[in-house]
C-alpha positions in Angstrom: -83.7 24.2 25.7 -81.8 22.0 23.6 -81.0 18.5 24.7 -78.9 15.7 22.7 -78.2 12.1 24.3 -76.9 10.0 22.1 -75.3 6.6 22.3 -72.9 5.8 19.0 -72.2 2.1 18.9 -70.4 -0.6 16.5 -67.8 -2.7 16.8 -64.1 -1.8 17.5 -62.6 -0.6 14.6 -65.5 1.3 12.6 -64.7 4.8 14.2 -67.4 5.0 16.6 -65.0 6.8 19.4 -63.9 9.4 16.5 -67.7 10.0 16.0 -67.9 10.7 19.7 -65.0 12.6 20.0 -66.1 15.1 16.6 -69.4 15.6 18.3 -68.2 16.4 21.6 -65.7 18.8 19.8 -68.1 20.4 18.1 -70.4 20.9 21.2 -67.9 23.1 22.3 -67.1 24.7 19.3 -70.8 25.8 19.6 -70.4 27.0 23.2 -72.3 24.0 24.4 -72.4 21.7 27.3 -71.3 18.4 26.4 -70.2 14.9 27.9 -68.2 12.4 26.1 -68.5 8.8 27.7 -66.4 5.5 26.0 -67.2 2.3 26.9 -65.1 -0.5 25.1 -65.8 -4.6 25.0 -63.0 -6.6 26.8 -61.7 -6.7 23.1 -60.5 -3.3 21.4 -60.5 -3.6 17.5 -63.3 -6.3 16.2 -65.1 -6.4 19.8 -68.1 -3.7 20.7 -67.3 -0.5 21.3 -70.1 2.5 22.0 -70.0 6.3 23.3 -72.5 8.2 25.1 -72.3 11.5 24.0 -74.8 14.8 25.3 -74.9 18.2 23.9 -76.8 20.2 25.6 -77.5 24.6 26.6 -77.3 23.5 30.2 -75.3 21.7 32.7 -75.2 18.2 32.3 -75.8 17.0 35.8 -74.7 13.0 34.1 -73.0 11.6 30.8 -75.2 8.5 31.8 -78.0 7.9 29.5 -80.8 5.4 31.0 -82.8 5.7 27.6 -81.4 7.6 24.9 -83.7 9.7 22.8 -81.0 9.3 20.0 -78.9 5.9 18.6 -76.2 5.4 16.0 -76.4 2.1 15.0 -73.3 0.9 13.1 -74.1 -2.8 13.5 -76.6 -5.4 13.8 -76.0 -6.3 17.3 -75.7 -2.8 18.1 -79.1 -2.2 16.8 -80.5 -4.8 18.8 -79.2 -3.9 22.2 -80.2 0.0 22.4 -83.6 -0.4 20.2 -84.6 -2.0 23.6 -83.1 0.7 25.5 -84.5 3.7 23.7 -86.9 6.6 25.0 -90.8 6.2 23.1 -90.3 8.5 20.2 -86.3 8.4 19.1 -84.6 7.9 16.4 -82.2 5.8 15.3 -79.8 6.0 12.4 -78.6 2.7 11.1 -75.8 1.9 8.9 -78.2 0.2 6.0 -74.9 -0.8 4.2 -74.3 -3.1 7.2 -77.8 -4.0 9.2 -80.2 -5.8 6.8 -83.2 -5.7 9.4 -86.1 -3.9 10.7 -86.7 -2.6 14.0 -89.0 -4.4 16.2 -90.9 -1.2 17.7 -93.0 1.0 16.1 -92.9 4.0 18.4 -89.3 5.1 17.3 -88.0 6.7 14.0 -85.6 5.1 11.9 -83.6 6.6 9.4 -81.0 4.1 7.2 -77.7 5.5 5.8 -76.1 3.3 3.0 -72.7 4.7 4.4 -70.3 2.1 3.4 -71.4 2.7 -0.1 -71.1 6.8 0.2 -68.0 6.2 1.9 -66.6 3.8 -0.8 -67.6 6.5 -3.9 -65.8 8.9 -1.7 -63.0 6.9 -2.3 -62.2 5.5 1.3 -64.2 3.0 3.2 -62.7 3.9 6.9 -64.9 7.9 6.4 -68.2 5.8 7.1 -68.1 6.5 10.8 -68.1 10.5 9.4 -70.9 9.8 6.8 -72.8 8.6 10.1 -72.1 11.4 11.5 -73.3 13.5 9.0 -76.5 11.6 8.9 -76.9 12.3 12.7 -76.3 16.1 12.3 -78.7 16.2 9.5 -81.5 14.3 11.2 -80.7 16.3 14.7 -78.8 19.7 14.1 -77.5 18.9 17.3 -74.4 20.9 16.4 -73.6 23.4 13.4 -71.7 22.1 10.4 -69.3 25.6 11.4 -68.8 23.6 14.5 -67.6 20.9 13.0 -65.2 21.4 11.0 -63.5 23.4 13.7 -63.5 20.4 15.8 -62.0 18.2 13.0 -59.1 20.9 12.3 -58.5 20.1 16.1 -58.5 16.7 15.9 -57.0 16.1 12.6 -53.7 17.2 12.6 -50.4 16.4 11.0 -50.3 14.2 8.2 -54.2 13.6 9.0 -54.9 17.3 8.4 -55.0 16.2 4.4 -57.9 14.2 5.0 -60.2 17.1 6.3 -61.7 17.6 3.3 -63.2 14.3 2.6 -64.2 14.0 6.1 -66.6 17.2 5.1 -67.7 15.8 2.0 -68.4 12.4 3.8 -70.3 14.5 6.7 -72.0 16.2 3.8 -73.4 13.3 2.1 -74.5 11.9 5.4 -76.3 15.3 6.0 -77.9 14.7 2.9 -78.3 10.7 2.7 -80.8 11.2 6.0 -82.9 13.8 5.0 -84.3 12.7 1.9 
């Protein structure tokens, strides 16, 4: 059985709902089980903002997650909260381009993403939240890369629709930053 729970978490602003919302997609692209769970800070943009998101090949009896087996860590305080939290043996992906620390436990994996900096020679600083996301797919194959970009055609649409393809490449180099 494959089981993913993963809380995503930054502050508003840095696309951490949009990380949520691709993954969840994807899920289902994938003929998965999945749960997509917001919960915002009493300020939108600039306050703290995290999803709980599970993929999974069975029903999901809860989108709760008492200790996730998987964080995203796009901030410091972020970090700091849900290393606490986390099952023995997970991993967290950190956002190196923004956390400048170390985790405090031993018994969990850590893998650091420079995203703002891929994001930045992609040419647009706001695709770091999809670099992240390609970190997390490369470090979990929790979904198929198929999978997503089916779920960003679906949730890129309109004018946004022209920004597909550097969403890949950002996913891509996030695949690629967290497997080295």
């Amino acid at each position: 059985m494959s089981y993913h729970g993963v809380i995503a978490a930054g502050f508003g602003g840095q696309g951490v709902m949009l990380f949520g919302q691709i993954l969840s997609y994807s899920a289902m692209m994938d003929s998965k089980y999945t749960t997509w769970l917001p919960s915002y800070g009493p300020e939108m943009r600039g306050g703290t903002a995290n999803c709980t998101i599970v993929v999974s090949d069975e029903y999901i009896a809860s989108p709760v997650i008492d200790k996730p087996g998987e964080v995203v860590a796009f901030n410091i305080p972020s970090m700091t909260k849900f290393e606490k939290q986390m099952a023995e043996n997970g991993v967290m992906i950190i956002n190196s381009s923004v956390i400048d620390r170390e985790l405090t436990r031993k018994d969990i994996k850590l893998i650091k993403v420079p995203a703002n900096e891929i994001a930045e020679n992609l040419g647009n600083i706001k695709i770091q939240n999809m670099v992240m996301l390609g970190a997390y797919i490369g470090a979990t194959k929790a979904v198929s890369i198929e999978a997503i970009k089916k779920a960003l055609e679906k949730k890129l649409t309109g004018k946004k629709a022209a920004l597909i393809d550097l969403n890949l490449r950002a996913i891509e180099e996030g695949m690629s930053a967290a497997t080295k």
